[in-house]
C-alpha positions as a LaTeX table, in Angstrom:
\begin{tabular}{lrrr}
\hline
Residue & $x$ (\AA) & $y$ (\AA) & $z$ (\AA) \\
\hline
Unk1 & 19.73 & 23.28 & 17.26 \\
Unk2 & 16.39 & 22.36 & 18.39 \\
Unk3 & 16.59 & 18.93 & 20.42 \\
Unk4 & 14.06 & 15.86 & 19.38 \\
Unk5 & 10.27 & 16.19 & 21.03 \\
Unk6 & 9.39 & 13.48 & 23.28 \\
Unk7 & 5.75 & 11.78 & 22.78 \\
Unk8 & 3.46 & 9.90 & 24.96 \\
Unk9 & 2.76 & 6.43 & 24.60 \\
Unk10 & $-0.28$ & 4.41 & 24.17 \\
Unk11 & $-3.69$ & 6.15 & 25.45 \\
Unk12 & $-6.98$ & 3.36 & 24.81 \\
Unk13 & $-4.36$ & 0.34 & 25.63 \\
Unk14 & $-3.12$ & 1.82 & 28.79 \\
Unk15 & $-6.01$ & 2.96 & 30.38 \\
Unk16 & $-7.52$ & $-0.88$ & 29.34 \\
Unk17 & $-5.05$ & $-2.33$ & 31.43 \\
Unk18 & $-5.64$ & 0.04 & 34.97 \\
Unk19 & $-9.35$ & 0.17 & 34.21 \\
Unk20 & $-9.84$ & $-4.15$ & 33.56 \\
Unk21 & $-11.75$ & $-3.07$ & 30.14 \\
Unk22 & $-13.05$ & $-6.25$ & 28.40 \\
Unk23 & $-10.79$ & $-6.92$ & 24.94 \\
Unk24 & $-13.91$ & $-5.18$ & 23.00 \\
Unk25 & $-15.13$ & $-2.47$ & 24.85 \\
Unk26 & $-14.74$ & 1.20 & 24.06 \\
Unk27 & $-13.95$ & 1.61 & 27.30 \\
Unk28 & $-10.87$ & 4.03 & 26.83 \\
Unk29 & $-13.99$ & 7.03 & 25.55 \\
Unk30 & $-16.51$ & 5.74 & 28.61 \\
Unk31 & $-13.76$ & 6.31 & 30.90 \\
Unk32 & $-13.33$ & 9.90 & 29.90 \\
Unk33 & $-16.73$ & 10.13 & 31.87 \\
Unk34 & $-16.39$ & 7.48 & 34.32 \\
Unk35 & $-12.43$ & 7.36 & 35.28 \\
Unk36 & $-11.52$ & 10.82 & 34.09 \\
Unk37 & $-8.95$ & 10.93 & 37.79 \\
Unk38 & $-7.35$ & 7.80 & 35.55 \\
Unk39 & $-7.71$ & 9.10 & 32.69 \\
Unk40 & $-5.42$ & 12.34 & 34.19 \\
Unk41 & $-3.28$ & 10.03 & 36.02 \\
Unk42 & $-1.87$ & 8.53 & 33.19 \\
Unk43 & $-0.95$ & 11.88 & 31.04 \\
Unk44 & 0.73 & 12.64 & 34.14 \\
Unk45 & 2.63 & 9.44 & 34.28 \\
Unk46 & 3.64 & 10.28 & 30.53 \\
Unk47 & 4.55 & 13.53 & 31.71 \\
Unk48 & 6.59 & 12.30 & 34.63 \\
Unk49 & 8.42 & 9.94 & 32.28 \\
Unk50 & 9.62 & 12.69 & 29.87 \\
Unk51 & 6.53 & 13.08 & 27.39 \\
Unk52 & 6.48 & 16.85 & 26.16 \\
Unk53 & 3.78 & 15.99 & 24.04 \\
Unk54 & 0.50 & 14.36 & 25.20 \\
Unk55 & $-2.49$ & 13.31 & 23.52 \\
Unk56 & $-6.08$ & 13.67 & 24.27 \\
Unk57 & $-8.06$ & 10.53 & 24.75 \\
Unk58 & $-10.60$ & 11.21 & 22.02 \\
Unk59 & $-9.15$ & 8.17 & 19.81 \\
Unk60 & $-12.68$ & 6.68 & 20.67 \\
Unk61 & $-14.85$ & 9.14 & 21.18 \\
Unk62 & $-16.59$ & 9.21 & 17.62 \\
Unk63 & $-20.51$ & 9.49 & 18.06 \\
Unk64 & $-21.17$ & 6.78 & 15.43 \\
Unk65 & $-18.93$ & 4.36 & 17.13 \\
Unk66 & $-20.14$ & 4.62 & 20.98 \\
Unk67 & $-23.12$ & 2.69 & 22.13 \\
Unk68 & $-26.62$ & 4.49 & 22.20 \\
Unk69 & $-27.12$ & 5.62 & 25.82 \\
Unk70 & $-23.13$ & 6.79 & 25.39 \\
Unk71 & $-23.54$ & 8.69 & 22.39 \\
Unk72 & $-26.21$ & 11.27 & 23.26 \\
Unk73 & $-23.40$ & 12.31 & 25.99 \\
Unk74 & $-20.78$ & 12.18 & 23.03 \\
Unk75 & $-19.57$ & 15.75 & 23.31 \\
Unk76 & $-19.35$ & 16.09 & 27.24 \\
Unk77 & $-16.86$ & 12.94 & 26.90 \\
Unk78 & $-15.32$ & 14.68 & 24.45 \\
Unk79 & $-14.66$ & 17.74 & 26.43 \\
Unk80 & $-13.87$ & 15.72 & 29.81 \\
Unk81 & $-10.94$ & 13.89 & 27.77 \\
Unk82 & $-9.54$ & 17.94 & 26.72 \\
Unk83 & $-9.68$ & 18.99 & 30.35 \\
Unk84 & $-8.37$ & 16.06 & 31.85 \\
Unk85 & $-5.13$ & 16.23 & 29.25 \\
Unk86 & $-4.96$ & 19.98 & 29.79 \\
Unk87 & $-5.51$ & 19.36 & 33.97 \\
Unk88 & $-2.39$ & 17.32 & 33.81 \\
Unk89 & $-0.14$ & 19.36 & 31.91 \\
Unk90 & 1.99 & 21.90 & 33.03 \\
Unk91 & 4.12 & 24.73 & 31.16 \\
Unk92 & 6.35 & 23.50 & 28.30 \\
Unk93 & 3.84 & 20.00 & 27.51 \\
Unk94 & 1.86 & 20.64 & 24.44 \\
Unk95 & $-1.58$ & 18.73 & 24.41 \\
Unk96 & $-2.22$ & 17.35 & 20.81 \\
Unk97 & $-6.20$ & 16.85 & 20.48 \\
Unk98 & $-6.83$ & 13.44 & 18.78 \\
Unk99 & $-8.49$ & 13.36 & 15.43 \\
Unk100 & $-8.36$ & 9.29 & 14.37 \\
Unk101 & $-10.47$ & 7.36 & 11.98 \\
Unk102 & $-14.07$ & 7.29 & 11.84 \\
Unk103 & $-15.38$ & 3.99 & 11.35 \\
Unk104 & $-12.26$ & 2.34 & 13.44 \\
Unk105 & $-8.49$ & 1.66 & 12.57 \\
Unk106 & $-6.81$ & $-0.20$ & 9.79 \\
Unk107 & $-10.12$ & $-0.17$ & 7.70 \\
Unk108 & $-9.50$ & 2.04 & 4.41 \\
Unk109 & $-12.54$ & 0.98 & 2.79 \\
Unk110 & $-14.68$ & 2.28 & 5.84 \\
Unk111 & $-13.64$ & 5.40 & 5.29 \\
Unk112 & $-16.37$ & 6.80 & 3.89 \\
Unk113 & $-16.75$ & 10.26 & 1.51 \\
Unk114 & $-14.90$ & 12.92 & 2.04 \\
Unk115 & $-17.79$ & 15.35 & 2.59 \\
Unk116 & $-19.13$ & 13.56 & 5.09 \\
Unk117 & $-15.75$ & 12.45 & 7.17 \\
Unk118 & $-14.82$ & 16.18 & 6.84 \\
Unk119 & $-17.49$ & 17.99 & 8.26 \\
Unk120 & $-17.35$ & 15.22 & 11.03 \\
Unk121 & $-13.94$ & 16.12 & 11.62 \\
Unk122 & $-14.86$ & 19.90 & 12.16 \\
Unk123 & $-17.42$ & 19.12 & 14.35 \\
Unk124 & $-14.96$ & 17.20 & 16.40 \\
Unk125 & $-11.72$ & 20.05 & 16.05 \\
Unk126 & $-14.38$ & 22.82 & 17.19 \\
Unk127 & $-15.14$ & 21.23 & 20.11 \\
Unk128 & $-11.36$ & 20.64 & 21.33 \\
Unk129 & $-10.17$ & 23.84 & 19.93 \\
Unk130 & $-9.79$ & 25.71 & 23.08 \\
Unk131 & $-8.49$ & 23.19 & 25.13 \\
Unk132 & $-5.44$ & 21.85 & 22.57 \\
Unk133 & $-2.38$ & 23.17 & 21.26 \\
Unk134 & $-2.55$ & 21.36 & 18.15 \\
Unk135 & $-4.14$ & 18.82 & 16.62 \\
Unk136 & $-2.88$ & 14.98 & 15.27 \\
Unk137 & $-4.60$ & 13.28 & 12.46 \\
Unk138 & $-3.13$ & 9.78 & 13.57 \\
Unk139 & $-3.41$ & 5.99 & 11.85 \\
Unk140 & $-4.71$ & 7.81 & 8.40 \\
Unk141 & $-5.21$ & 5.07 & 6.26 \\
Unk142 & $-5.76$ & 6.86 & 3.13 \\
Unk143 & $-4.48$ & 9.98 & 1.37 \\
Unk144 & $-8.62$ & 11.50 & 1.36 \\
Unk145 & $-9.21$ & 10.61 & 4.80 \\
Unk146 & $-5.99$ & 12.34 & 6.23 \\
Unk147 & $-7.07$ & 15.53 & 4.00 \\
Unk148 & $-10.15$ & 15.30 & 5.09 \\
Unk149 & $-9.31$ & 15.33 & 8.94 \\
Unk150 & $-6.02$ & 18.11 & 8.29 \\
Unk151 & $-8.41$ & 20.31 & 6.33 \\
Unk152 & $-10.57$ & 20.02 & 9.27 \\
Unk153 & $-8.24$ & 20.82 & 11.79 \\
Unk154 & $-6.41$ & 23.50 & 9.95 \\
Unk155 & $-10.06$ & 25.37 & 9.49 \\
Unk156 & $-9.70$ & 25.28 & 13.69 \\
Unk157 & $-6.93$ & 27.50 & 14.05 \\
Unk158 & $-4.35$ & 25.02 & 15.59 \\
Unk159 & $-1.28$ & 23.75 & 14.14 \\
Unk160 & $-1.46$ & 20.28 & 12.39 \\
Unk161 & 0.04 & 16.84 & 12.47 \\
Unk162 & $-0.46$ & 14.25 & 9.84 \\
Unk163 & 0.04 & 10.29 & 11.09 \\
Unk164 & $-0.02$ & 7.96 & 8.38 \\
Unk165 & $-0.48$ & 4.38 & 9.68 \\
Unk166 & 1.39 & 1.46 & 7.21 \\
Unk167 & 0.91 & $-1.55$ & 6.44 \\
Unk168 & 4.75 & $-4.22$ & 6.50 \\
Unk169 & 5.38 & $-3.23$ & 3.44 \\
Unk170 & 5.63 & 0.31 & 3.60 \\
Unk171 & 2.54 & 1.33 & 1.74 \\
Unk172 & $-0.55$ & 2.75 & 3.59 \\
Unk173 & $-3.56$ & 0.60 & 5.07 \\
Unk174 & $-5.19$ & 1.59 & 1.04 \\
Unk175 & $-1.91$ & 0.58 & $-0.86$ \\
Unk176 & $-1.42$ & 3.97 & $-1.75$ \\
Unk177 & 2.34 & 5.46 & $-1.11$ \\
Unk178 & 3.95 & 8.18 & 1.27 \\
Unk179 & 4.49 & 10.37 & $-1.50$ \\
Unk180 & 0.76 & 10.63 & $-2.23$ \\
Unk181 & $-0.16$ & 10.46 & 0.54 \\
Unk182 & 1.88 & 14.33 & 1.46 \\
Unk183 & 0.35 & 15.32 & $-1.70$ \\
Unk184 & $-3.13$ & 15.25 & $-0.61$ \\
Unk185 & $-2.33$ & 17.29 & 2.51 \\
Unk186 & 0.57 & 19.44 & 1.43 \\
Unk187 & $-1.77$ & 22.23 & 1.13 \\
Unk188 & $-2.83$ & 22.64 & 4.90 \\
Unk189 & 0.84 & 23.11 & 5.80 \\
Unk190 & 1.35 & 20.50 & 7.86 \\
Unk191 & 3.67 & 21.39 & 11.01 \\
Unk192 & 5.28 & 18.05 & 11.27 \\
Unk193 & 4.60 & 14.54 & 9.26 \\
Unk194 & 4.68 & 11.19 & 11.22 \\
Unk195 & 3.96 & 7.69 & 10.82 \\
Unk196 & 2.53 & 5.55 & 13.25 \\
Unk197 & 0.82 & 2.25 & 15.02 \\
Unk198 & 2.83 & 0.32 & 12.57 \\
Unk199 & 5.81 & $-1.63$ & 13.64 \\
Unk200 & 9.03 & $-0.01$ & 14.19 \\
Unk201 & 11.07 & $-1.32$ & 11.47 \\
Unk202 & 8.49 & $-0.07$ & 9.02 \\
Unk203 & 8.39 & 3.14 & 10.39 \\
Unk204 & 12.30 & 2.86 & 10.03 \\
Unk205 & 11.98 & 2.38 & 6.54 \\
Unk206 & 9.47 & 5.21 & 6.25 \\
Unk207 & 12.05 & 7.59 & 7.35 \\
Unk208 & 13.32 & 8.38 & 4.08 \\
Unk209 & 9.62 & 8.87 & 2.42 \\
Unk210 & 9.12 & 11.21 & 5.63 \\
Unk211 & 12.12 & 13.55 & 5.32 \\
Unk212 & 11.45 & 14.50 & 1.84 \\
Unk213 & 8.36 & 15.86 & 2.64 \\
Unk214 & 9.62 & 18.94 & 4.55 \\
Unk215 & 8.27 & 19.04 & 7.63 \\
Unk216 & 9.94 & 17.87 & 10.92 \\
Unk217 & 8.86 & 14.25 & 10.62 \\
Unk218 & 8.64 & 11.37 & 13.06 \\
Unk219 & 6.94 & 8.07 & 14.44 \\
Unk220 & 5.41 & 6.44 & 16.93 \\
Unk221 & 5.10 & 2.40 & 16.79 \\
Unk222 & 2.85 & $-0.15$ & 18.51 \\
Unk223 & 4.08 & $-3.42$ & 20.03 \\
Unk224 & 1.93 & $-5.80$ & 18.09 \\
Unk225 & 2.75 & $-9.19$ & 17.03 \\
Unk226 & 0.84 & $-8.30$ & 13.82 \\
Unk227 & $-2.22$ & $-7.04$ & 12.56 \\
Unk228 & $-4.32$ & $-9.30$ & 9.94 \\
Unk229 & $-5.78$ & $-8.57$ & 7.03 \\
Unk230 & $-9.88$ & $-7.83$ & 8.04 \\
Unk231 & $-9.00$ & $-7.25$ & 12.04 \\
Unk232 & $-11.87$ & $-4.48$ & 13.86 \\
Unk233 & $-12.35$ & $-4.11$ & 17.12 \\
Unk234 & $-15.10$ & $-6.34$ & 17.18 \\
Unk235 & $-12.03$ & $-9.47$ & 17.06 \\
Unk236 & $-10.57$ & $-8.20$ & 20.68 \\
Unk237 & $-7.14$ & $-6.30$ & 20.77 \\
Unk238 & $-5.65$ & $-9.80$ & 21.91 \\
Unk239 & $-5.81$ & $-11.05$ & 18.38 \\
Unk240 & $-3.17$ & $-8.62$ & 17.44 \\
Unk241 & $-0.42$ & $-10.15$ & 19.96 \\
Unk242 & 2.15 & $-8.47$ & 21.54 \\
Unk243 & 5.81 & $-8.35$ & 20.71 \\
Unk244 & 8.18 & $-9.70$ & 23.77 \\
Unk245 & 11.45 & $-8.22$ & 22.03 \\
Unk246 & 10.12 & $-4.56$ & 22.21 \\
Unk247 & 11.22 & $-4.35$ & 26.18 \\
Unk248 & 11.73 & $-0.17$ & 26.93 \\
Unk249 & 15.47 & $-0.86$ & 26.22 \\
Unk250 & 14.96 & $-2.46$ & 22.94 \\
Unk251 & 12.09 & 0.33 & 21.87 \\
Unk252 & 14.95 & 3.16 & 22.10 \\
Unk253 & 16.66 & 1.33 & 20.05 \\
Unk254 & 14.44 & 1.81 & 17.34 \\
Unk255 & 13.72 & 4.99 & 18.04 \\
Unk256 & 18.05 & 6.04 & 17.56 \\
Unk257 & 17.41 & 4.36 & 13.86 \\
Unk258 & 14.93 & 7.40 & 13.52 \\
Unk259 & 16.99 & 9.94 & 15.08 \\
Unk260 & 19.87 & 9.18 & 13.20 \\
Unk261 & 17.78 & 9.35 & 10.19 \\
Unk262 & 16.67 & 13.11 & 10.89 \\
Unk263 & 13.42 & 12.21 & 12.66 \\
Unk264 & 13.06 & 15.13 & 15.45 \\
Unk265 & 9.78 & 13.84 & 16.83 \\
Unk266 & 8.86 & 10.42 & 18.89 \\
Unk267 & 6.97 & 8.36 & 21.15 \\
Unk268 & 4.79 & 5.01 & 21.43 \\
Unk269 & 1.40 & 3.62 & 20.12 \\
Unk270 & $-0.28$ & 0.75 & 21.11 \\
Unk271 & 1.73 & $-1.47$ & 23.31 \\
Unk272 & 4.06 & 1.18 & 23.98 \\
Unk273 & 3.88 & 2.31 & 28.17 \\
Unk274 & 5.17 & 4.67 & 30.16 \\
Unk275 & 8.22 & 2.40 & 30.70 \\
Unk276 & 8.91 & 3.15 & 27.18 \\
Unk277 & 8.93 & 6.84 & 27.28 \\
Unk278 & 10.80 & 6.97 & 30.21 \\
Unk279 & 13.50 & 5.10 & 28.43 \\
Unk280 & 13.58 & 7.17 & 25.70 \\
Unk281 & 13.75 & 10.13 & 28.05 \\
Unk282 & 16.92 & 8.19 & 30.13 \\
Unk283 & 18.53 & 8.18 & 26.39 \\
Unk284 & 19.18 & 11.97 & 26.61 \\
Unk285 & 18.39 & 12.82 & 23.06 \\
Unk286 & 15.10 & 14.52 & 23.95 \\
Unk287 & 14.48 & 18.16 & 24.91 \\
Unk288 & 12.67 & 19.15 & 27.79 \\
\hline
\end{tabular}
C-alpha cells in the first residue's frame, strides 16, 4: 500500500520571518525577485525535513494585487518562484505550482465572476506549466472560484489539487458545504481533495466530507489563534494570533487524527515551519 505524502509547510509566513517583511507587505512575491537564494533555501529546508511535496511561492504573485512598479515585472516573479522550487528539488519531490485566490484569502465575496477569475487562472497555469508537476488550487473559498481555478489548471496539462479553506464550523469561507463544493469540480478529475489554512480540528472534522469524495484526500492547517470575520491583509497577519499549543509535537498529533481517518496526504499552512514537517517526518507514517 502506498504510504501517506508528506507536504511542506508555510511559504509567505516563513519567508516573512528570515526576510523581516513588515506585517502588510507582499513581500513573500517581491522576494521571488529580490531573495530568490531564500526563497530556494527554504524549499530545501522543507525538503531536508521530509517534505515530498513543495509548493511554489506564487500565493502572492497575482498582478492585480502587487504594487505598480512590481506588477509590470509580474510574470518574471512568477517564473523566478517556478525555478527556484524546481532548483531545490531533487528526484522523488513533486513541485505543486500555487494557484490561490485572486483578490486575497478568506474573502468569498471578492471573488469576482467566473469568466474573469478563470481566464486569470490560465494565464497564471500557462506560465508555470513547464516548471510544475501539478498544480494546487489552495484556500478556495467558494465552490465557482475553485472550478474556476481547477478548470484552469486542468486545461494546462498537469494533474490537479483542490484546497478548500473552512471556516470553525465546517462550512466554506461562502457558507456553502463540502459536498458542493466537490460538485462544482468533480468534472476536472481532481487527483486528490484537501482542506486547508483552517485550524486542525476543523480539518479533522472535514475528514469525513473529504473521503466521500473519492479522491486521496488530505489537509494542511495554519497555527492561528483565529481569523475574524472582515480580516485582509491590509489588518497585518498579527491580528490573526498564533496558537502556543500547536508545538511540532502537538501538530502530529493532529495530523494521526487524519491518518487514522484515511487521509493519505499532509503538511502545514500558515504558522506551520519546518519544525513541523520534520516532526511529522520523525512520526514514520510518511513515504519517502
Amino acid at each position: 500500500m502506498t504510504r501517506p505524502v508528506l507536504l511542506d509547510g508555510a511559504i509567505g509566513g516563513e519567508l516573512r520571518n528570515r526576510l523581516g517583511g513588515e506585517d502588510t507587505a507582499l513581500l513573500p512575491a517581491t522576494a521571488n525577485l529580490d531573495a530568490p537564494g531564500e526563497v530556494e533555501r527554504l524549499h530545501r529546508d522543507y525538503i531536508a525535513a521530509g517534505a515530498r511535496v513543495i509548493t511554489t511561492n506564487t500565493y502572492a504573485t497575482v498582478r492585480q494585487r502587487l504594487p505598480e512598479d512590481r506588477a509590470a515585472r509580474w510574470g518574471e516573479m512568477v517564473l523566478a518562484a517556478c525555478r527556484a522550487a524546481r532548483g531545490a528539488a531533487p528526484g522523488g519531490v513533486r513541485v505543486a505550482g500555487s494557484l490561490p485566490p485572486l483578490h486575497g484569502s478568506y474573502r468569498p465575496e471578492g471573488v469576482g465572476d467566473f469568466a474573469t477569475i478563470k481566464a486569470t487562472y490560465a494565464e497564471h497555469a500557462a506560465l508555470m506549466e513547464p516548471l510544475v508537476d501539478l498544480f494546487i488550487c489552495e484556500t478556495m473559498t467558494t465552490p465557482e472560484e475553485a472550478r474556476a481555478a481547477a478548470e484552469a489548471a486542468s486545461a494546462a496539462g498537469r494533474p490537479v489539487w483542490v484546497s478548500w479553506c473552512l471556516r470553525d464550523d465546517g462550512l466554506l469561507r461562502s457558507g456553502e458545504t463540502l459536498a458542493g463544493a466537490w460538485a462544482a469540480v468533480r468534472h476536472t478529475g481532481p487527483e486528490a481533495v484537501l482542506v486547508n489554512c483552517c485550524a486542525p480540528e476543523v480539518a479533522t472534522a472535514a475528514m469525513g466530507d473529504l473521503a466521500r469524495m473519492g479522491p486521496p484526500f488530505g489537509a494542511y492547517s495554519n497555527a492561528f489563534g483565529a481569523i475574524p470575520a472582515g480580516w485582509t491583509i491590509r489588518d497585518g497577519i498579527s491580528a490573526l494570533g498564533t496558537r502556543a499549543d500547536l508545538t511540532p509535537d502537538a501538530y502530529a498529533m493532529h495530523v494521526r487524527d487524519w491518518l487514522d481517518a484515511g487521509a493519505t496526504i499532509a503538511g502545514g499552512c500558515c504558522g506551520i515551519g519546518p519544525a513541523h514537517v520534520a516532526a511529522l517526518a520523525a512520526t514514520g507514517a510518511f513515504g519517502h
